[in-house]
One Martini backbone bead per residue (centre of mass of N, CA, C, O) as a GRO file, in nm:
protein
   85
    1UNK     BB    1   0.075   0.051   0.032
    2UNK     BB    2   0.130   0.323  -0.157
    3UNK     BB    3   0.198   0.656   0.012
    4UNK     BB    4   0.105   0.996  -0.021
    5UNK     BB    5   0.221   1.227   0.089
    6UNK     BB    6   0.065   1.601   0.183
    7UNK     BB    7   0.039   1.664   0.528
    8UNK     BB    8   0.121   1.868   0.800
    9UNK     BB    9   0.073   2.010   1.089
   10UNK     BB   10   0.187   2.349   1.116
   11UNK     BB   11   0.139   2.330   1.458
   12UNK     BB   12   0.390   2.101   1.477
   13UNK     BB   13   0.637   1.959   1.663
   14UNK     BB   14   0.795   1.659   1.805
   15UNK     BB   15   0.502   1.616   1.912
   16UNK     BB   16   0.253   1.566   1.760
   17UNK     BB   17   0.119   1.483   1.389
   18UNK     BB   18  -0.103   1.541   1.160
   19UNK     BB   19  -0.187   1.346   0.926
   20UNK     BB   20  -0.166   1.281   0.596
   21UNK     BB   21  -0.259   1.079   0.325
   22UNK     BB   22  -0.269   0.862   0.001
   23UNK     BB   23  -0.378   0.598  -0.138
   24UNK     BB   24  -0.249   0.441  -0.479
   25UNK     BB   25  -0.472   0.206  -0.496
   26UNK     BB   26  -0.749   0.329  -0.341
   27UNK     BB   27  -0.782   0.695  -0.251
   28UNK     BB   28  -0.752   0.644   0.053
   29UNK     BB   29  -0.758   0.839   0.326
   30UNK     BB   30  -0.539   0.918   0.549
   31UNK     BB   31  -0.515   0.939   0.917
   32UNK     BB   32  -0.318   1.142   1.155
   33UNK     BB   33  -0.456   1.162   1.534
   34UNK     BB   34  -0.616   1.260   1.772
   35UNK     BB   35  -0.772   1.125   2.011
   36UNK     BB   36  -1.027   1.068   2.157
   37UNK     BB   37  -1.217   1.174   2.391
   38UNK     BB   38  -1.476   1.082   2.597
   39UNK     BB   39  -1.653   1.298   2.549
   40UNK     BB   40  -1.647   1.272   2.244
   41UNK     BB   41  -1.750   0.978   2.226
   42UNK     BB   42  -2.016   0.992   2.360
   43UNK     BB   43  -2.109   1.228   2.151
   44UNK     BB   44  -2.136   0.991   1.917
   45UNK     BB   45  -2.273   0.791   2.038
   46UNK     BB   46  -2.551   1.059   2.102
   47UNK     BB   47  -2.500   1.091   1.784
   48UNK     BB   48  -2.608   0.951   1.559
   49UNK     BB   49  -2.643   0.825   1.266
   50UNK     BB   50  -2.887   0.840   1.037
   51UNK     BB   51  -2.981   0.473   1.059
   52UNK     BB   52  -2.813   0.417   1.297
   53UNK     BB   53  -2.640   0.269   1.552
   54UNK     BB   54  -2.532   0.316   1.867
   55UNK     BB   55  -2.183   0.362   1.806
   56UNK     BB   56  -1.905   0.163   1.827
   57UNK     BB   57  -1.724   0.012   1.648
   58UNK     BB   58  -1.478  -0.199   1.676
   59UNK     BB   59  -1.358  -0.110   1.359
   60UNK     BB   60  -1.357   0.191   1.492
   61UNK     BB   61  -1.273   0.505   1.532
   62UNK     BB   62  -1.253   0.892   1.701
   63UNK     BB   63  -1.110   1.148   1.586
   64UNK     BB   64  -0.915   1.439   1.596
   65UNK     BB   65  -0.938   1.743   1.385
   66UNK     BB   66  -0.772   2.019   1.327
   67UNK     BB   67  -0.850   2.301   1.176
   68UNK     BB   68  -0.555   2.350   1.055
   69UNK     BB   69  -0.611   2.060   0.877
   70UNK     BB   70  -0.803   2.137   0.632
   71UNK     BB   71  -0.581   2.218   0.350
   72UNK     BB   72  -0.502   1.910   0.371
   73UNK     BB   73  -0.762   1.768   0.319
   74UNK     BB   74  -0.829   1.939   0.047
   75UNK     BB   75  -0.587   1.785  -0.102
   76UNK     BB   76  -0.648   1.485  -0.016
   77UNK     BB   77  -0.955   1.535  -0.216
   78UNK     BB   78  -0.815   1.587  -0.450
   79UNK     BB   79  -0.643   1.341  -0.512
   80UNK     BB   80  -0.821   1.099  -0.478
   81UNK     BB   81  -1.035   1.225  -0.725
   82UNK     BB   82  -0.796   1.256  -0.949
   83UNK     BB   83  -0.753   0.943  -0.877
   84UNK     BB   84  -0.971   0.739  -1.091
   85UNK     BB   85  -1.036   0.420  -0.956
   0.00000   0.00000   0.00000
């Protein structure tokens, strides 16, 4: 799975650094990012998707994506759309 890297929280320092990449295979975003935490996930628990069952599947998590990398995000759904898997 070789992954494009994007781009990187701009006030990332030396620890902890949200990061993008795009799979080059299947044009899927990668996101590397601070884990959500319990009052955060409580509330996506209590906020379902319509037509959801309440609940985080075991096979997904919750993550917290910094509003300065949306720049970077939009890069990455750029690079995604424009492979055309």
């Amino acid at each position: 799975m070789p992954l494009q890297f994007i781009g990187i929280d701009p006030d990332t320092g030396k620890n902890g650094s949200p990061t993008a990449w795009v799979d080059q295979e299947t044009a899927d975003i990668v996101i590397q990012s601070y884990t959500a935490d319990d009052a955060t996930r409580t509330q996506c628990i209590q906020t379902p998707a319509p037509g959801h069952a309440p609940g985080i599947p075991e096979h997904e998590t919750v993550i917290r994506i910094p509003a300065r990398l949306t720049p970077v995000l939009r890069e990455a759904c750029d690079v995604a759309e424009r492979a055309q898997l």
